[in-house]
C-alpha positions as CSV (number, residue, x, y, z in Angstrom):
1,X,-17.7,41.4,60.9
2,X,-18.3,39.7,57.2
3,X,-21.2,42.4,57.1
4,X,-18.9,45.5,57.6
5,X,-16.2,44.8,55.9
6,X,-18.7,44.1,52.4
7,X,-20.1,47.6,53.5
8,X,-16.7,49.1,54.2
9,X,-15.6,47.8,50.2
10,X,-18.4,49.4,49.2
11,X,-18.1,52.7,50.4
12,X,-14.6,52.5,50.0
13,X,-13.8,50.7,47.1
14,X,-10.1,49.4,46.9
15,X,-8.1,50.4,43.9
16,X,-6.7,47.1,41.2
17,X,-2.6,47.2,42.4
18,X,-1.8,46.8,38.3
19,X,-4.0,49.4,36.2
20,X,-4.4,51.7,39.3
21,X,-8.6,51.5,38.5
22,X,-11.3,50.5,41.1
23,X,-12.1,47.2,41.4
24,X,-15.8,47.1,40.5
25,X,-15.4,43.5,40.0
26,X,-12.5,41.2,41.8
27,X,-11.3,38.9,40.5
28,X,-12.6,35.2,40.9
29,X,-9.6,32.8,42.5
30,X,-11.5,28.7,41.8
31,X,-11.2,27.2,44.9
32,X,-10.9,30.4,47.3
33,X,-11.0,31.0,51.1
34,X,-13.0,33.9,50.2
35,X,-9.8,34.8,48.9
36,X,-10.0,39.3,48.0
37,X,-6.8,40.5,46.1
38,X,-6.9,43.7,45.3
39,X,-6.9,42.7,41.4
40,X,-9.6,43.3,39.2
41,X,-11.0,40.7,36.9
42,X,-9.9,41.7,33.5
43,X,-5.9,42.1,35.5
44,X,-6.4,38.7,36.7
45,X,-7.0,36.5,33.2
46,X,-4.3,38.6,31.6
47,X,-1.8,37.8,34.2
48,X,0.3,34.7,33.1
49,X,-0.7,31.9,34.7
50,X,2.0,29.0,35.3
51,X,-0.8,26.4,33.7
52,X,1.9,24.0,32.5
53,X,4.7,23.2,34.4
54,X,7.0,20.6,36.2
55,X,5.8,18.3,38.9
56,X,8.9,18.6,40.8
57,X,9.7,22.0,40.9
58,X,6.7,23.8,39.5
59,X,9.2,25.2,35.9
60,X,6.8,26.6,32.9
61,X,6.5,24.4,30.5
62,X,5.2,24.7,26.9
63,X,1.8,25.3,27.3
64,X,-0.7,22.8,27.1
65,X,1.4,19.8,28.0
66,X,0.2,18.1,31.2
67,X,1.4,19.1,35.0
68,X,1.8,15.2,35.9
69,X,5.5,15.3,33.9
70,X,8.6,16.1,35.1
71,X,11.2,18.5,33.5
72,X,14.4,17.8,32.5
73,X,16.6,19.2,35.4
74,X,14.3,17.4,37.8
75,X,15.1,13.8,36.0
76,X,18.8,15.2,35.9
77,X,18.8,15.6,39.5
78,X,16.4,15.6,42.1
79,X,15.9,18.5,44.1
80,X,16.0,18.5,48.0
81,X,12.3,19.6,48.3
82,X,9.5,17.8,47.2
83,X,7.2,19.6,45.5
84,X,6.4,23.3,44.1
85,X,3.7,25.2,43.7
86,X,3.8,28.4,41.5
87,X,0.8,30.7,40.4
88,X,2.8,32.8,37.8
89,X,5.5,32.3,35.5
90,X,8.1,35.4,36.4
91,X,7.3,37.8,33.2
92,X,5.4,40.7,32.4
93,X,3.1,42.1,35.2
94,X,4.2,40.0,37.6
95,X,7.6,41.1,37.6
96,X,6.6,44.5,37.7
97,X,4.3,43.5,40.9
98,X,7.0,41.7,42.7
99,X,9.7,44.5,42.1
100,X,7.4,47.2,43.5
101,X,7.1,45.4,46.6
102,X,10.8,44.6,47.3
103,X,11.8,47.8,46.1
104,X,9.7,49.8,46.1
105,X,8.0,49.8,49.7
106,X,4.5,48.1,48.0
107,X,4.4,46.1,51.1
108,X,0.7,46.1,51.3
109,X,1.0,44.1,47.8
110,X,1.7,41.4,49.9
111,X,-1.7,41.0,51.3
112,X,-3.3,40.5,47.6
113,X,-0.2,38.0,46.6
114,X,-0.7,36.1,49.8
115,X,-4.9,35.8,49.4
116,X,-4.1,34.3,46.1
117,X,-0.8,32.0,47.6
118,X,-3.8,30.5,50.3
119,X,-6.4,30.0,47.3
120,X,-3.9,28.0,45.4
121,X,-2.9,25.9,48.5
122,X,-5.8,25.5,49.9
123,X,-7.2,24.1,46.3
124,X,-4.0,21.9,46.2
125,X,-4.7,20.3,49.5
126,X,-7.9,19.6,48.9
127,X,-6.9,17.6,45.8
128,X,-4.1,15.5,48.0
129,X,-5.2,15.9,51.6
130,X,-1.3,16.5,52.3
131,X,-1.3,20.0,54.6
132,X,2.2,21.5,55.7
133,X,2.4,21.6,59.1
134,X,4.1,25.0,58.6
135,X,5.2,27.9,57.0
136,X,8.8,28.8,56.6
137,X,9.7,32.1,55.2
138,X,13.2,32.2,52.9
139,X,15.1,34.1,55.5
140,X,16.9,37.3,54.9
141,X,20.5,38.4,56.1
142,X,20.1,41.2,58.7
143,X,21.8,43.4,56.4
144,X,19.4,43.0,53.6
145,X,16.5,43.9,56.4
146,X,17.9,46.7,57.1
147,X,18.3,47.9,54.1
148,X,14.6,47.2,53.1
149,X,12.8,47.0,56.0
150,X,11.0,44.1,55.8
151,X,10.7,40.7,54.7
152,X,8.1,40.4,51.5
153,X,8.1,36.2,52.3
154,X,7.1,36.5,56.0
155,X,4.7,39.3,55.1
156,X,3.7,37.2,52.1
157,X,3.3,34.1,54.4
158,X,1.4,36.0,57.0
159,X,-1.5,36.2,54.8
160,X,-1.0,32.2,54.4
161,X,-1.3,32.0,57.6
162,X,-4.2,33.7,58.9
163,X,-6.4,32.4,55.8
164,X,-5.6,28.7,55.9
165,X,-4.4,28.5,59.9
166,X,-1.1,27.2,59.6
167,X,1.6,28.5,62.2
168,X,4.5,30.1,60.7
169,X,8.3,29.1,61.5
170,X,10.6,32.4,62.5
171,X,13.3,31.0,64.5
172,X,14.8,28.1,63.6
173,X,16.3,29.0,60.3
174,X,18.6,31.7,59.9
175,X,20.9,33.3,57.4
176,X,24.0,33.1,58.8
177,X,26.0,35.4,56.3
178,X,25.2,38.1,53.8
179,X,25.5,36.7,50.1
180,X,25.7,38.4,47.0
181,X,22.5,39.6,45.2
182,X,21.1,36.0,42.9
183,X,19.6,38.5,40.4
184,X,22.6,38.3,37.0
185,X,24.3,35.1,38.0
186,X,23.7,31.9,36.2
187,X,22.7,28.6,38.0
188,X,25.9,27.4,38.9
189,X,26.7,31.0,40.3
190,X,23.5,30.9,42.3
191,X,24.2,27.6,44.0
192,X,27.7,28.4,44.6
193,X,26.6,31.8,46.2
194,X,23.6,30.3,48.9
195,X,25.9,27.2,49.4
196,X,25.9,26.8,53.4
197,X,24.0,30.8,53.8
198,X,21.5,29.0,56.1
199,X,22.1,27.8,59.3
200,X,19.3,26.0,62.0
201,X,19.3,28.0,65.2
202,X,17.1,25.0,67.1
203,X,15.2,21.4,66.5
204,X,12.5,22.1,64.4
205,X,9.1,19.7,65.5
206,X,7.3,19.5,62.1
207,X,7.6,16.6,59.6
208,X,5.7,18.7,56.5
209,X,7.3,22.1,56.2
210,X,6.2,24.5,53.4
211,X,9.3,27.3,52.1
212,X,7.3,30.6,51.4
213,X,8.8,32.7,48.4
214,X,8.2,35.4,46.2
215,X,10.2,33.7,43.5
216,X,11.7,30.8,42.0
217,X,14.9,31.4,39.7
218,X,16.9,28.5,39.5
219,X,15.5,27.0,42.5
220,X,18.8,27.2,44.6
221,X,17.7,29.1,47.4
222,X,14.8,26.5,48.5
223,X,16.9,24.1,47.5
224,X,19.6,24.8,49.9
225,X,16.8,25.1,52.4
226,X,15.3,22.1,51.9
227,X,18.6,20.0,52.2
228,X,18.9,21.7,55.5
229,X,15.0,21.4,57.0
230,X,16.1,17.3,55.7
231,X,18.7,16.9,57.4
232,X,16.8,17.8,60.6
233,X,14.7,15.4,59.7
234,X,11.7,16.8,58.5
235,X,9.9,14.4,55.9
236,X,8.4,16.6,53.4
237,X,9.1,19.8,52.4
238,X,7.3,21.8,49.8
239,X,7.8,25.2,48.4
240,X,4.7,28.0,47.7
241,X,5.9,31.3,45.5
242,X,4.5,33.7,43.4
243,X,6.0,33.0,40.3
244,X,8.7,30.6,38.4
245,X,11.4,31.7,36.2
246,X,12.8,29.9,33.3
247,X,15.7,28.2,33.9
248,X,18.9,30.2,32.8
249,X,21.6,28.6,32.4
């Protein structure tokens, strides 16, 4: 199968999903699962990386300081979850790349953010030994799958999935009413807005859950989450997305 699928890229080269060019060369993910987005090398190192950032909650910070410290928020007050992991911080490219595949029906991006989602995890693990016992998609409103079709974090987590073999969580988390679009509002906004928007439809049987996003804003939606998957007692919950935003306040 690993023998057709090299000969099937090679006949049919896939096409990078940011300049639009064939990949002659992919790009090269440190610690992959034979990780294969469809990003080309030169996309790849231009993309920016989330290389410093908060312990806690995964925030940029200035670059160069070290990923052991904590940011300010996360001294302030400690989030529900404990732990974040975030490739990119939200600007440039990657902004472009995550708006073309909620609205714009890119849904096959998902695959290529997903292969990169499992590299990172998977080199993460291997550094702690600490694996999720599951996956848990952000839920959306009915409404809001409706309206686009699909949800990118359970397509996203998919990938997750099926590279690293960790089940994925559908059920026991809903969202039990239709909130108002995060994108514009400020922090206090946002957590006013996803305050009680969750709801757990049954026992959940995991003590390490992992909350798949695309991304982090203020952190208010996994936040919420996590309070919820705690009270249910689950012991450790983590959250895995695509890219971190700075803070706005």
């Amino acid at each position: 199968m690993e023998l057709a699928n090299r000969l099937l890229s090679h006949l049919f080269p896939s096409r990078c999903i940011l300049c639009q060019r064939t990949v002659a060369s992919p790009a090269k993910v440190e610690l992959t699962v034979d990780a294969q987005p469809e990003i080309c090398a030169e996309c790849y190192l231009k993309l920016p990386h989330n290389d410093s950032y908060c312990v806690r909650c995964a925030l940029p910070l200035a670059q160069g300081l070290s990923t052991q410290l904590m940011c300010g928020r996360c001294i302030n007050k400690t989030p529900a979850f404990d732990y974040a992991y975030s490739l990119f911080r939200y600007e440039d490219d990657i902004i472009n790349l995550v708006h073309q595949l909620k609205f714009s029906e890119k849904i096959t991006y998902a695959r290529s953010i997903g292969e990169l989602l499992a590299a990172r995890l998977q080199g993460e693990t291997s550094k702690t030994e600490a694996r999720a016992d599951c996956l848990l998609p952000v839920p959306l409103h009915g409404s809001r799958i409706r309206q686009r079709g699909f949800n990118q974090s359970i397509e996203i987590a998919r990938i997750v999935a099926d590279r690293l073999q960790i089940v994925i969580e559908y059920d026991a988390v809903v969202r039990q009413r239709s909130t108002e679009s995060q994108a514009g509002l400020n922090a206090e906004q946002r957590r006013k807005n996803i305050k009680g928007a969750f709801k757990l439809r049954h026992e959940i049987n995991y003590k390490h859950v992992l909350i798949v996003d695309d991304v982090v804003t203020t952190g208010s939606t996994v936040n919420e989450l996590a309070k919820l998957l705690k009270k249910a007692n689950v012991e450790r919950v983590g959250v895995l997305s695509i890219a971190r935003a700075p803070v706005k306040t």
